[in-house]
N, CA, C and O atoms as CSV, one atom per row, in Angstrom:
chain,resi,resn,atom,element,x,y,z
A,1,UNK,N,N,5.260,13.657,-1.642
A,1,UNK,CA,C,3.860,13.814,-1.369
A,1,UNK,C,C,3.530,13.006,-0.113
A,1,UNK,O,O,3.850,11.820,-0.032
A,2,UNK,N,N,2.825,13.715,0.964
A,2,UNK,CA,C,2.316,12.854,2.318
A,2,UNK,C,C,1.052,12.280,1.753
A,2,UNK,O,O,0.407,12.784,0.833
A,3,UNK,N,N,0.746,11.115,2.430
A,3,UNK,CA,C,-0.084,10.537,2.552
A,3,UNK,C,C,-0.914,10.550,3.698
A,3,UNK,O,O,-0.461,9.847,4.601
A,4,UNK,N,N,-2.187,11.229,4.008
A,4,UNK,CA,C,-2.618,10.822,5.196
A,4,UNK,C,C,-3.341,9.679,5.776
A,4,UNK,O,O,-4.326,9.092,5.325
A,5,UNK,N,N,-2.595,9.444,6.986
A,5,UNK,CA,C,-3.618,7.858,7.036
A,5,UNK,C,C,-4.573,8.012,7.445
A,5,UNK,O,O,-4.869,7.050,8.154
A,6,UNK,N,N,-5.388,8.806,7.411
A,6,UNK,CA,C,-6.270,8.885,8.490
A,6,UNK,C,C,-7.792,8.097,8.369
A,6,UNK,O,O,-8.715,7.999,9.178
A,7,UNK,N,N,-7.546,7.395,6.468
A,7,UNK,CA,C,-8.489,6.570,6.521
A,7,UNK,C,C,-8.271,5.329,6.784
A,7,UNK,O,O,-9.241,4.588,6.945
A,8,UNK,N,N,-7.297,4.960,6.858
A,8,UNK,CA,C,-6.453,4.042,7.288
A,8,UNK,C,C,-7.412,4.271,8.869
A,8,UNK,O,O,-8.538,3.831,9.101
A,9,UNK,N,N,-6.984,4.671,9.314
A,9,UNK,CA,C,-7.025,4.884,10.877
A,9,UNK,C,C,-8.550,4.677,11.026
A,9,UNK,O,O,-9.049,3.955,11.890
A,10,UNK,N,N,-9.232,5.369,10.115
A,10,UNK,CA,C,-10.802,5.031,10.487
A,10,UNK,C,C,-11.434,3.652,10.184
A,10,UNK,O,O,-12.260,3.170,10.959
A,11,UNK,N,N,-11.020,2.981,8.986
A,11,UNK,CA,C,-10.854,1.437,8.831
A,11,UNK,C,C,-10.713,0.818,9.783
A,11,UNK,O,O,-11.565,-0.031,10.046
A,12,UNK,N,N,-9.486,1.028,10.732
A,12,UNK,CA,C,-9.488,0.062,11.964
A,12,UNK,C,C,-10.030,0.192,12.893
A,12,UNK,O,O,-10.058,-0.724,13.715
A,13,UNK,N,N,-10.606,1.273,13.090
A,13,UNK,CA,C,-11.366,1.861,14.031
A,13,UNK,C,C,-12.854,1.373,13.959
A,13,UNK,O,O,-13.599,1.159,14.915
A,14,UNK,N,N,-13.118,1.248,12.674
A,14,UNK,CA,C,-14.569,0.612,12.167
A,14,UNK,C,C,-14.251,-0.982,12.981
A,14,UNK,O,O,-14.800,-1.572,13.912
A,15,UNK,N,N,-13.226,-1.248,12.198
A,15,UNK,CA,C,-12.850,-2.929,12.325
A,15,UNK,C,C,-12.992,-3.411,13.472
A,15,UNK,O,O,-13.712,-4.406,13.553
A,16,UNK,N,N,-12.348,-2.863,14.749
A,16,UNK,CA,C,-11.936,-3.402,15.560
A,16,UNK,C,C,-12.377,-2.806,17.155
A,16,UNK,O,O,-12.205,-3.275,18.280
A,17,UNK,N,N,-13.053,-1.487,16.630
A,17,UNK,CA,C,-13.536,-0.700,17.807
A,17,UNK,C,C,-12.296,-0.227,18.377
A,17,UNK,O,O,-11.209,-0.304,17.804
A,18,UNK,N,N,-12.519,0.333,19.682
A,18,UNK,CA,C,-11.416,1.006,20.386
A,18,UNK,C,C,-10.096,-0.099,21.080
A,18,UNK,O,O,-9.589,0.192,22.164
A,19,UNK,N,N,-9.763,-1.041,20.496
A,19,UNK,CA,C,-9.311,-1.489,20.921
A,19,UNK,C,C,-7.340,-1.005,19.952
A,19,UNK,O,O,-6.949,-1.048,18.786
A,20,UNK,N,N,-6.768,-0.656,21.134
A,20,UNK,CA,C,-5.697,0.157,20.551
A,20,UNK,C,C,-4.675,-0.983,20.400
A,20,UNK,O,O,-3.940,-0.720,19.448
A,21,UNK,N,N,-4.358,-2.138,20.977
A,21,UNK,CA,C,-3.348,-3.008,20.858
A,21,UNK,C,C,-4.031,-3.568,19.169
A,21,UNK,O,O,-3.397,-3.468,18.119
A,22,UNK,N,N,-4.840,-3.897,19.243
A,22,UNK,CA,C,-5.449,-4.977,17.719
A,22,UNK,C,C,-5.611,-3.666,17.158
A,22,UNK,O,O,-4.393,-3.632,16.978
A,23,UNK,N,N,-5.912,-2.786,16.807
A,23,UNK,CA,C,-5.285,-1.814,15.614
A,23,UNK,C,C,-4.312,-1.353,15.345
A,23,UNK,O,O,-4.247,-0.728,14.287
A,24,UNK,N,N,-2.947,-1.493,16.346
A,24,UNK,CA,C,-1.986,-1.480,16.271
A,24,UNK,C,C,-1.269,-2.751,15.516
A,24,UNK,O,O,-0.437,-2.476,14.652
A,25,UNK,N,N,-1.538,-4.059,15.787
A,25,UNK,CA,C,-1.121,-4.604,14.834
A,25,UNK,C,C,-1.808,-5.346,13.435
A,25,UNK,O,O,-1.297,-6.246,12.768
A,26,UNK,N,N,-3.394,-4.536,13.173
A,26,UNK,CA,C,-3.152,-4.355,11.756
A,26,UNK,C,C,-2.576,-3.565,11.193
A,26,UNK,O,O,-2.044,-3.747,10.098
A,27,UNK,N,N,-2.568,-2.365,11.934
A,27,UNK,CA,C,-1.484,-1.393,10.812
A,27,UNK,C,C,-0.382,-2.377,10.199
A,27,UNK,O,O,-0.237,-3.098,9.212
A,28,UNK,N,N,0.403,-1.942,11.502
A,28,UNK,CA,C,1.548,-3.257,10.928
A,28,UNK,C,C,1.610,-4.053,10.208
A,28,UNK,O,O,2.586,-4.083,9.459
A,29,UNK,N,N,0.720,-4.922,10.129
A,29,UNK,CA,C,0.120,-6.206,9.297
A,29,UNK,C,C,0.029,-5.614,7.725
A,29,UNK,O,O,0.409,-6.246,6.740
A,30,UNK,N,N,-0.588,-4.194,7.700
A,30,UNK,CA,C,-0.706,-3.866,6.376
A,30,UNK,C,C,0.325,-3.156,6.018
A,30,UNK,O,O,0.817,-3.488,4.940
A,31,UNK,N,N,0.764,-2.377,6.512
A,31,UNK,CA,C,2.089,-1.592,6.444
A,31,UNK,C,C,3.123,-2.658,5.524
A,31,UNK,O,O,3.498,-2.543,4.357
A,32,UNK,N,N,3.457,-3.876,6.678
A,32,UNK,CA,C,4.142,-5.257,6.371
A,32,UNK,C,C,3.441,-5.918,4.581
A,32,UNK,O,O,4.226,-6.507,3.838
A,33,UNK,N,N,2.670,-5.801,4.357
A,33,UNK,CA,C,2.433,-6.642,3.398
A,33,UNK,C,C,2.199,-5.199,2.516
A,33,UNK,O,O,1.180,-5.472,1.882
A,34,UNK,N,N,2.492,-4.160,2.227
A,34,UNK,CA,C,2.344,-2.725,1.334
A,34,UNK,C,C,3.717,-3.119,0.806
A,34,UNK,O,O,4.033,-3.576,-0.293
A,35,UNK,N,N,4.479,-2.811,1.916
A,35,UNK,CA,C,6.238,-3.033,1.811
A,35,UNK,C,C,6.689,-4.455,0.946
A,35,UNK,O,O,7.394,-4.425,-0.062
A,36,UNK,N,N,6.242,-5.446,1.436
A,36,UNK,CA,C,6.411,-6.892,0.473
A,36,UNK,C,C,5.991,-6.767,-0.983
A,36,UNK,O,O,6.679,-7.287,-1.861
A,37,UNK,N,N,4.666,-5.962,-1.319
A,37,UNK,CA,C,4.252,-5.971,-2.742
A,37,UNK,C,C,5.564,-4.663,-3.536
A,37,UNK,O,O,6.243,-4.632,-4.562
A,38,UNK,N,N,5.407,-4.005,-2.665
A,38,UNK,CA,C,6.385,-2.730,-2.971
A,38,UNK,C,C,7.968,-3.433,-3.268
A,38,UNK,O,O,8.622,-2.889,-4.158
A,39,UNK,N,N,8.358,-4.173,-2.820
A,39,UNK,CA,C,9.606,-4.902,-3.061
A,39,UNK,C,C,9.578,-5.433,-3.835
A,39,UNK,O,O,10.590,-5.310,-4.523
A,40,UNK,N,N,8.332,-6.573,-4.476
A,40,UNK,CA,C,8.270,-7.573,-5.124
A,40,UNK,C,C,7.681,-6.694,-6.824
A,40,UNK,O,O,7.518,-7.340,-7.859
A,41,UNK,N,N,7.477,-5.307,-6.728
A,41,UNK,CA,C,7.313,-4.693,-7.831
A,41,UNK,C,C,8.619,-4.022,-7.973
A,41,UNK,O,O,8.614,-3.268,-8.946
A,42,UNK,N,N,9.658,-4.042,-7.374
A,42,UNK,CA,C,10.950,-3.439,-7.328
A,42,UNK,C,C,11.646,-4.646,-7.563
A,42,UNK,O,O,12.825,-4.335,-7.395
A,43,UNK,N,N,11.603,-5.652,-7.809
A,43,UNK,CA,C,12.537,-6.814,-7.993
A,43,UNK,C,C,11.959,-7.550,-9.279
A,43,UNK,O,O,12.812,-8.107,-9.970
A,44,UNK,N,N,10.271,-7.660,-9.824
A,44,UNK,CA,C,9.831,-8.015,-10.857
A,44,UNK,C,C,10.656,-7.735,-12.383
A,44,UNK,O,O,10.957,-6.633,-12.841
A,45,UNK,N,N,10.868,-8.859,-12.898
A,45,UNK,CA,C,11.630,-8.734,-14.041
A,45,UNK,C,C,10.808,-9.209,-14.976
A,45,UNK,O,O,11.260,-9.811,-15.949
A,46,UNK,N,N,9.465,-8.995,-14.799
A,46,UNK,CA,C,8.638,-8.946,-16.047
A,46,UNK,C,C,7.491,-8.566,-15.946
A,46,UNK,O,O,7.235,-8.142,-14.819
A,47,UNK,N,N,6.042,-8.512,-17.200
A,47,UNK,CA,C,5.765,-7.503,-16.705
A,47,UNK,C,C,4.352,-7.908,-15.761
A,47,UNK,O,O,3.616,-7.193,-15.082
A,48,UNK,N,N,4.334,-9.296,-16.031
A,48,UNK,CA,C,3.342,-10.186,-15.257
A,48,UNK,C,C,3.503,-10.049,-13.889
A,48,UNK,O,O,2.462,-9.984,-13.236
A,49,UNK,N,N,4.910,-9.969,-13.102
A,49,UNK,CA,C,5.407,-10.066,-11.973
A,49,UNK,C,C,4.591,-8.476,-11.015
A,49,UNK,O,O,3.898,-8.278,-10.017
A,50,UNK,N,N,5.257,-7.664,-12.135
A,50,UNK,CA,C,4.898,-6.958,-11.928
A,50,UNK,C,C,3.133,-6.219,-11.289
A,50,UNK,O,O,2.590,-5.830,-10.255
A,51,UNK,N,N,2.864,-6.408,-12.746
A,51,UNK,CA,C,1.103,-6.328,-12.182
A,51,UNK,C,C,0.694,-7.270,-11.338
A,51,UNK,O,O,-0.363,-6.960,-10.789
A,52,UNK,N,N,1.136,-8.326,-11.016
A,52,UNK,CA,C,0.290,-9.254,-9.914
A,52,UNK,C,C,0.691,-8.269,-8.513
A,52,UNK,O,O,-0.210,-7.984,-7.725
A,53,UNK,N,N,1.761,-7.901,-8.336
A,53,UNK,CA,C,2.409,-7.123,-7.262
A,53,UNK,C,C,1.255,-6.313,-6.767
A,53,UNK,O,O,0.442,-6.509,-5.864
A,54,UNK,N,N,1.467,-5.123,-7.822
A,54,UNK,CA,C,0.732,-3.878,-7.978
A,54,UNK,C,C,-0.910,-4.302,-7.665
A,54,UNK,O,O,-1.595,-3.619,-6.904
A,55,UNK,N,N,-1.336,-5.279,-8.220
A,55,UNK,CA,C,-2.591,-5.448,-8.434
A,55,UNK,C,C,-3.341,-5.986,-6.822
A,55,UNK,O,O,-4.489,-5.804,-6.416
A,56,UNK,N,N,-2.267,-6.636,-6.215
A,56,UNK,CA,C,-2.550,-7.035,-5.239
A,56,UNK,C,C,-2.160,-5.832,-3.942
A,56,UNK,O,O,-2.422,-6.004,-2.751
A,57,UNK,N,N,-1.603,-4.837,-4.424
A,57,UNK,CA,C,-1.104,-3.626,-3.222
A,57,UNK,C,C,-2.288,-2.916,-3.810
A,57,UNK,O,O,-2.476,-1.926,-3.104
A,58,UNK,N,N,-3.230,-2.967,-4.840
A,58,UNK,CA,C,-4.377,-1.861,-4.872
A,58,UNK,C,C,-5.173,-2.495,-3.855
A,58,UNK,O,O,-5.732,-1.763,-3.038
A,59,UNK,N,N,-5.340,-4.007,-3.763
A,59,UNK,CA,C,-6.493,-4.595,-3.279
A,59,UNK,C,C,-6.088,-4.405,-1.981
A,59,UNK,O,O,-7.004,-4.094,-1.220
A,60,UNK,N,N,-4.863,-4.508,-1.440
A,60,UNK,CA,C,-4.819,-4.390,-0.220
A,60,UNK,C,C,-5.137,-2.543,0.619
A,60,UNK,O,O,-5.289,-2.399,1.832
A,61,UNK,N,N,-5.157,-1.688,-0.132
A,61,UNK,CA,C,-5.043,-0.721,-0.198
A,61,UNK,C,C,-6.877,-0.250,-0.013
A,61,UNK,O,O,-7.355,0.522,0.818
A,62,UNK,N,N,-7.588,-1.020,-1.092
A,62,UNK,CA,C,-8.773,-1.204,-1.012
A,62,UNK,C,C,-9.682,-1.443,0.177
A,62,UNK,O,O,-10.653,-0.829,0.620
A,63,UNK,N,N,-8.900,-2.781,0.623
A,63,UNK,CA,C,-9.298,-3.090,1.853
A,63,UNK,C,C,-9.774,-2.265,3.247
A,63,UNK,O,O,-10.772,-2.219,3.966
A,64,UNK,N,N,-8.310,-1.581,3.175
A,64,UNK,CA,C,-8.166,-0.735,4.300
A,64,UNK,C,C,-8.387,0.586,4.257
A,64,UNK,O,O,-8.172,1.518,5.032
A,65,UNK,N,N,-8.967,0.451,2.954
A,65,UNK,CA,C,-9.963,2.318,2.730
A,65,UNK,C,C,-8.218,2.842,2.613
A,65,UNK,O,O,-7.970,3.598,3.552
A,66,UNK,N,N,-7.537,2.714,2.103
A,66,UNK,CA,C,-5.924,4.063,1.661
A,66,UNK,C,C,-6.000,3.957,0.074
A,66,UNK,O,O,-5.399,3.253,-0.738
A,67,UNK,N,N,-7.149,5.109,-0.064
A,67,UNK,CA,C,-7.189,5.546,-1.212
A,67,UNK,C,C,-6.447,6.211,-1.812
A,67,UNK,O,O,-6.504,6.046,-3.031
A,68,UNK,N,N,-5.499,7.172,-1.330
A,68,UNK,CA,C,-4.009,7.550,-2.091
A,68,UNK,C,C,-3.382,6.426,-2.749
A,68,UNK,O,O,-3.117,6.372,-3.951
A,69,UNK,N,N,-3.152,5.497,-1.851
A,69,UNK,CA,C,-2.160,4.295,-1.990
A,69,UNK,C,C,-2.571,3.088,-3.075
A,69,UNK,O,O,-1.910,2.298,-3.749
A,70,UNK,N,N,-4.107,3.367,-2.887
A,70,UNK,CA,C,-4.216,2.599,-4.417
A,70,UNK,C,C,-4.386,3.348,-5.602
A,70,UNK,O,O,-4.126,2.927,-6.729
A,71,UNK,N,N,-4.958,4.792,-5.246
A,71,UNK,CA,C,-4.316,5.485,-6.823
A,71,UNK,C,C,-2.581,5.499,-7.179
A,71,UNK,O,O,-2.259,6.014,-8.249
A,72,UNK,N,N,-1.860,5.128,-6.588
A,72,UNK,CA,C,-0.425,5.098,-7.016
A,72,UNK,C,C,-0.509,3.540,-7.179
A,72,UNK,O,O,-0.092,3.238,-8.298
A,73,UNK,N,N,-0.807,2.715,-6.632
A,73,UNK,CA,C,-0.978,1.582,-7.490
A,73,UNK,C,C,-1.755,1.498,-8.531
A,73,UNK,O,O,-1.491,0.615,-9.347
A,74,UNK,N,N,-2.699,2.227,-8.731
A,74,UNK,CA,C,-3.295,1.941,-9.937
A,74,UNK,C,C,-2.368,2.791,-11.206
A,74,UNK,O,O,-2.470,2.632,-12.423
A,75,UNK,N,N,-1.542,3.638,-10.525
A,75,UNK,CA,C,-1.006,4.371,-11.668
A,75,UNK,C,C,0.377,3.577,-11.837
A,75,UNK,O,O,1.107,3.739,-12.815
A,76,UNK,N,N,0.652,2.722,-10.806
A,76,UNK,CA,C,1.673,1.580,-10.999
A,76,UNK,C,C,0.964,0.321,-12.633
A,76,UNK,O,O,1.420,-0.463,-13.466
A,77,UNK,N,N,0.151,0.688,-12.368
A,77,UNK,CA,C,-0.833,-0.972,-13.286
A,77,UNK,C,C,-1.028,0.296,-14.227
A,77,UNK,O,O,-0.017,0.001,-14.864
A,78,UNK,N,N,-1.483,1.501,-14.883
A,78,UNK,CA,C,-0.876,1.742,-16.071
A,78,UNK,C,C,-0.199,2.374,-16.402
A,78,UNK,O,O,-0.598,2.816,-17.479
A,79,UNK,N,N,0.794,2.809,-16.121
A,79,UNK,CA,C,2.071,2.272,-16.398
A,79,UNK,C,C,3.288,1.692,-17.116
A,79,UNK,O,O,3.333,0.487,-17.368
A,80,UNK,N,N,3.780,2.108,-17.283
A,80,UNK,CA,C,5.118,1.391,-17.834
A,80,UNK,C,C,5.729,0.158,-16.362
A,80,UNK,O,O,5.689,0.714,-15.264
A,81,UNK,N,N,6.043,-0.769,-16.342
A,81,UNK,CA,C,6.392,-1.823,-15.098
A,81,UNK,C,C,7.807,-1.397,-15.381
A,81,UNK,O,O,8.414,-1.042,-16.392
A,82,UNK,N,N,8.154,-1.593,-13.907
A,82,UNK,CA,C,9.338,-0.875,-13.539
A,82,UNK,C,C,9.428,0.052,-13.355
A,82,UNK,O,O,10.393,0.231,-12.612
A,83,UNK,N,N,8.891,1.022,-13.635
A,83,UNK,CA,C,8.416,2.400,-13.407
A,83,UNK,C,C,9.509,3.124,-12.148
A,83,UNK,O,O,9.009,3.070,-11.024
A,84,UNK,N,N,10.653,3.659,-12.199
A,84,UNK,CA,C,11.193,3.864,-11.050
A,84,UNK,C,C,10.653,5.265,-10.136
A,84,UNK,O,O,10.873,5.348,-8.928
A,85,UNK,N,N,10.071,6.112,-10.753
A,85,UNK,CA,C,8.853,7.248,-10.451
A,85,UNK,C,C,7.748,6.925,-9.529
A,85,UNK,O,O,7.343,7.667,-8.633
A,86,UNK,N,N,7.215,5.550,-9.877
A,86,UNK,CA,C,6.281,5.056,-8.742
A,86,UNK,C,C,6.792,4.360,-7.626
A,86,UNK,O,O,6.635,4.496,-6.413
A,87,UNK,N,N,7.665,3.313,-8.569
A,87,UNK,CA,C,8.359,2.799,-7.160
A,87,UNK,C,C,8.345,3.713,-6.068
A,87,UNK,O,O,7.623,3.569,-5.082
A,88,UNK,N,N,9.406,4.962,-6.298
A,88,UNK,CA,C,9.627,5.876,-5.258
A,88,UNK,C,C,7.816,6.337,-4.646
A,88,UNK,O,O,7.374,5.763,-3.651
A,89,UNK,N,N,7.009,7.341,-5.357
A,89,UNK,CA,C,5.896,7.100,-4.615
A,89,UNK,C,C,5.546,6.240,-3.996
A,89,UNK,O,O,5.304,6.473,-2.812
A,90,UNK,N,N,5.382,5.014,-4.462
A,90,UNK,CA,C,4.838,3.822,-3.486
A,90,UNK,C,C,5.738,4.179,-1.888
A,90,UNK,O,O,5.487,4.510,-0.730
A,91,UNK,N,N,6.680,3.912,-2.599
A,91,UNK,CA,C,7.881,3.728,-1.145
A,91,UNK,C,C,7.711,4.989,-0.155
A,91,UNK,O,O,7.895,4.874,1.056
A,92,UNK,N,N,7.465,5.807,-0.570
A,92,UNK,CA,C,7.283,7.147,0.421
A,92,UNK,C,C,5.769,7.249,0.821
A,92,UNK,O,O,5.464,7.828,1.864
A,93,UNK,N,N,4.891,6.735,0.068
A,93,UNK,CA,C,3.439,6.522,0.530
A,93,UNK,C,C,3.204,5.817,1.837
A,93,UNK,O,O,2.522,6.074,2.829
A,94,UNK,N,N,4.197,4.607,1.408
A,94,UNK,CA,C,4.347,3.542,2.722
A,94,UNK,C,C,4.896,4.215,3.547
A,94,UNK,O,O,4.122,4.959,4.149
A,95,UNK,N,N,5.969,4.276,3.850
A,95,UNK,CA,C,6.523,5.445,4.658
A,95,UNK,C,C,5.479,6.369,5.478
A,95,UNK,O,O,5.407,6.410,6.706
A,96,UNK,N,N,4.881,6.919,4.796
A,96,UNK,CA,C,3.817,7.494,5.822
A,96,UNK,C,C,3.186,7.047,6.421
A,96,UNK,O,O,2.987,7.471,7.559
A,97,UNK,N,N,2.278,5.452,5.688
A,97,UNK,CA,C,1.610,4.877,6.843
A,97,UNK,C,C,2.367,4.078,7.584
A,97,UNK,O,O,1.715,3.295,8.274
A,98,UNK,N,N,3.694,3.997,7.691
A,98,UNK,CA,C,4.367,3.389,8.530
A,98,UNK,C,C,4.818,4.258,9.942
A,98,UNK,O,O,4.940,3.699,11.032
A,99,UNK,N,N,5.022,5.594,9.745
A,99,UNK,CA,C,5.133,6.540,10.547
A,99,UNK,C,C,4.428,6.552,11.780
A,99,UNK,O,O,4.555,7.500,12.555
């Protein structure tokens, strides 16, 4: 499933105005910290680990208006943890806004 960023894109665009270098590296910035929660829910060996992960990739997700990306986190938080079905969504979600 693609993800479009394109609210992503309007978020920074709100944020930061036309300035293309500083929206270039929040993407990154969020991209970078999607990928860290996404790892750290792929390495969680319990189920606390877990939801703090998840819980904190909705909020970040929140932030930046990528409302796909926090309905797969939210479907990460209910869930079974560990979930290797979302993992993969997550991971290909990111993927897109990393693109």
């Amino acid at each position: 499933m693609v993800y479009d960023p394109g609210a992503l894109n309007a978020s920074l665009a709100a944020a930061v105005g036309s300035d293309p270098a500083l929206m270039a590296e929040l993407r990154s910035a969020f991209v970078e910290s999607a990928v860290r929660q996404a790892e750290l829910m792929g390495r969680a060996r319990c189920d606390a680990n877990w939801e703090i992960a998840a819980s904190r990739l909705k909020s970040l997700a929140a932030s930046f208006g990528a409302v796909g990306l926090g309905a797969l986190a939210d479907e990460a938080l209910q869930g079974a943890p560990g979930d290797p079905v979302v993992l993969r969504k997550l991971r290909a979600a990111i993927d897109d806004f990393a693109a």
